[in-house]
C-alpha atoms as a printed R data frame, in Angstrom:
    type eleno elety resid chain resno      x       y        z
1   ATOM     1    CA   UNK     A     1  4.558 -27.961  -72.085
2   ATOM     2    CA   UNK     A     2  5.455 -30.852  -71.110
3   ATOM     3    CA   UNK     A     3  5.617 -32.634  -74.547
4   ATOM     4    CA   UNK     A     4  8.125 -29.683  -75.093
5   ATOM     5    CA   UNK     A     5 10.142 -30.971  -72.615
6   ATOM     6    CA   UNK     A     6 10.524 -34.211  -73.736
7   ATOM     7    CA   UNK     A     7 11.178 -33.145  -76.812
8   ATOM     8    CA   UNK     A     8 14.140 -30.833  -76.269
9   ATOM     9    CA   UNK     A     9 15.467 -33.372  -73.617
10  ATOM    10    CA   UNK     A    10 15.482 -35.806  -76.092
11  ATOM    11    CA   UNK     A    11 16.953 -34.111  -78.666
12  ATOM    12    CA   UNK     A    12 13.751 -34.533  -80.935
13  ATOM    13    CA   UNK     A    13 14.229 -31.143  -83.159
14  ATOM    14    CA   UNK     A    14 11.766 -31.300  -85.978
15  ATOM    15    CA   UNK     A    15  8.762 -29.531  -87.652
16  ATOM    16    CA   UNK     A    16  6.745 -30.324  -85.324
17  ATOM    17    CA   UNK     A    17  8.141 -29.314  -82.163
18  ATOM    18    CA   UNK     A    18  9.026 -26.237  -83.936
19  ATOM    19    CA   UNK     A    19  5.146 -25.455  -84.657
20  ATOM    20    CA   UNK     A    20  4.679 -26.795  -80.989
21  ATOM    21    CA   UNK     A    21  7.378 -24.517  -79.442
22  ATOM    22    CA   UNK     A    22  5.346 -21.726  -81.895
23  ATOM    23    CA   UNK     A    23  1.799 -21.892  -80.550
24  ATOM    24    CA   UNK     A    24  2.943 -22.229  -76.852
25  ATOM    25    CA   UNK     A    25  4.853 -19.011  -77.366
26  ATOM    26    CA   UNK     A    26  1.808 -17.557  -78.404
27  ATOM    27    CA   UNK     A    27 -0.439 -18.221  -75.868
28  ATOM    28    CA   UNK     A    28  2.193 -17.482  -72.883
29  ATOM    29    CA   UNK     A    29  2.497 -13.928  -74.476
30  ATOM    30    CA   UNK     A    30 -1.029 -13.719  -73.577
31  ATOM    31    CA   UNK     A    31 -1.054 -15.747  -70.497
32  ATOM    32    CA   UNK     A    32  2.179 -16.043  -69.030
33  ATOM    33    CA   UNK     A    33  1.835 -13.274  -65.981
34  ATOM    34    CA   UNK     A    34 -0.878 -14.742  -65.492
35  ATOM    35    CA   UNK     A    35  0.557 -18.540  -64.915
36  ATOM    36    CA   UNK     A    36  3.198 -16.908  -63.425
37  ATOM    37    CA   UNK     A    37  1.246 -16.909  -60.484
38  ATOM    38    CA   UNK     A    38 -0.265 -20.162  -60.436
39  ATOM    39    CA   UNK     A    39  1.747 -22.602  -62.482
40  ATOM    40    CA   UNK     A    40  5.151 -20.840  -62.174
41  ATOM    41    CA   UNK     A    41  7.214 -24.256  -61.661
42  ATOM    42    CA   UNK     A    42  5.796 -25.415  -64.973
43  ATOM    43    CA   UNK     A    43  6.842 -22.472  -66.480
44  ATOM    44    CA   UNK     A    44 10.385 -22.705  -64.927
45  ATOM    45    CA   UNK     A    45 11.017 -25.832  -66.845
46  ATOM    46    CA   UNK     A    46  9.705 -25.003  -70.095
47  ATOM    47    CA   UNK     A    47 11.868 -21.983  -69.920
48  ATOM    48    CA   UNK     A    48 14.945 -23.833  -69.496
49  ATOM    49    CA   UNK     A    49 13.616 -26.316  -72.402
50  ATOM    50    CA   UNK     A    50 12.859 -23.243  -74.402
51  ATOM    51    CA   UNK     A    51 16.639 -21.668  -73.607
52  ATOM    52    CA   UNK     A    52 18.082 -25.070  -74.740
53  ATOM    53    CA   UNK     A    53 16.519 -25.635  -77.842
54  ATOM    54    CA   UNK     A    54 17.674 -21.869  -78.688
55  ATOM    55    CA   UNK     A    55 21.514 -23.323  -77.902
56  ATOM    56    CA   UNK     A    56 21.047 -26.930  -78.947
57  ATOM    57    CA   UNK     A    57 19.331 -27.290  -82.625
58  ATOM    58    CA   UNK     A    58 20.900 -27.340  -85.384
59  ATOM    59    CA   UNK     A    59 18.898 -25.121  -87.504
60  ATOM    60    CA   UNK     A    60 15.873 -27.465  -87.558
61  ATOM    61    CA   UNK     A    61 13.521 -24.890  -86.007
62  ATOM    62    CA   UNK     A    62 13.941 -22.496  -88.251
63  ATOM    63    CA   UNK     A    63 14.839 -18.779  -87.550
64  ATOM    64    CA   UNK     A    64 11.166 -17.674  -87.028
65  ATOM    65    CA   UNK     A    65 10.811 -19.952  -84.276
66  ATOM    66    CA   UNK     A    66 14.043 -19.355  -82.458
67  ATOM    67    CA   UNK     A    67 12.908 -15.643  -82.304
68  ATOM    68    CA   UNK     A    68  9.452 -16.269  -80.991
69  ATOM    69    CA   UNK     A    69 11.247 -17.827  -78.317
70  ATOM    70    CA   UNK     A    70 13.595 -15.373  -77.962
71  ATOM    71    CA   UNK     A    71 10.740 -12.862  -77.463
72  ATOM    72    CA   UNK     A    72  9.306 -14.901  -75.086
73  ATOM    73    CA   UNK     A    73 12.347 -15.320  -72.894
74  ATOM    74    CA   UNK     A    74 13.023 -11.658  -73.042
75  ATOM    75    CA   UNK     A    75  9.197 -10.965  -72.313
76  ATOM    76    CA   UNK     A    76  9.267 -13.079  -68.990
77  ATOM    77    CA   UNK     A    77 12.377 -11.280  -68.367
78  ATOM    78    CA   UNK     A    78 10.875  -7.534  -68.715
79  ATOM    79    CA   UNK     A    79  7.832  -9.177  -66.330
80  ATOM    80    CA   UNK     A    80  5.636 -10.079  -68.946
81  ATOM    81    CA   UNK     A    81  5.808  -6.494  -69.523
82  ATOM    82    CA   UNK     A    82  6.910  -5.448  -72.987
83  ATOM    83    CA   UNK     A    83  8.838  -2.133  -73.435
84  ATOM    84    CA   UNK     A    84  8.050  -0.068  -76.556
85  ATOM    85    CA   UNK     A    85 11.825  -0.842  -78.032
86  ATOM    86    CA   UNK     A    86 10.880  -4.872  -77.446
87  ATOM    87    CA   UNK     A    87  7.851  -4.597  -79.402
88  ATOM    88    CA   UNK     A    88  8.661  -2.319  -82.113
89  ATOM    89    CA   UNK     A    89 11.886  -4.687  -82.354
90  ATOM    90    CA   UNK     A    90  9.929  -8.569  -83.014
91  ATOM    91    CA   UNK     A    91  7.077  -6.357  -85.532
92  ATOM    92    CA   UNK     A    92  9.862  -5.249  -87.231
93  ATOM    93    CA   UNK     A    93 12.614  -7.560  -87.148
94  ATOM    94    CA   UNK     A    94 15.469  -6.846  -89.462
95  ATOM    95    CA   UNK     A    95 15.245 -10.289  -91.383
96  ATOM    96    CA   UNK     A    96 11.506  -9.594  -92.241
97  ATOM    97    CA   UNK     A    97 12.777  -6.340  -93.934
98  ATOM    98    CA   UNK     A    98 15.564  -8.248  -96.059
99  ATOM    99    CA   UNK     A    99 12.645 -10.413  -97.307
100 ATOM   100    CA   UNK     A   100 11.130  -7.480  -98.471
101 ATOM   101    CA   UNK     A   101 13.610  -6.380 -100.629
């Protein structure tokens, strides 16, 4: 996380942090409640690092990554609880159906 940090804060937008930003958004959709309890400062700033690089790149993350974050942020926000509509949404997002066509 906190490589993801200095990244963002830094301005460092690249392939890499994008398949950084990628992995840690998998694991905390697995693990965030529970570092929500124990490591929730942590998580605090990667969150705002995570909400910048949404605002701040210039299309050097790449759409997939933006909404894996996206997810994230929204998933934290629901309590790391995802509705039905939330889930249903980022399975079947409507750019993944365009690519289908």
């Amino acid at each position: 996380m906190n490589q993801i940090n200095a990244s963002v804060k830094g301005g460092l937008f690249n392939a890499q942090l994008a398949n950084q930003i990628f992995v840690l958004c998998q694991q905390l959709k697995f693990s965030g409640q529970l570092l929500e309890q124990s490591h929730k400062n942590e998580l605090n700033r990667v969150f705002v690092s995570l909400r910048q690089a949404c605002c701040r790149d210039n299309g050097q993350l790449g759409t997939p990554c933006r909404l894996k974050m996206m997810e994230l942020v929204e998933l934290r926000a629901m309590g790391w609880r995802p509705s039905l509509a939330h889930t249903q949404y980022y399975l079947n997002r409507p750019e993944q159906q365009q690519q289908q066509i």
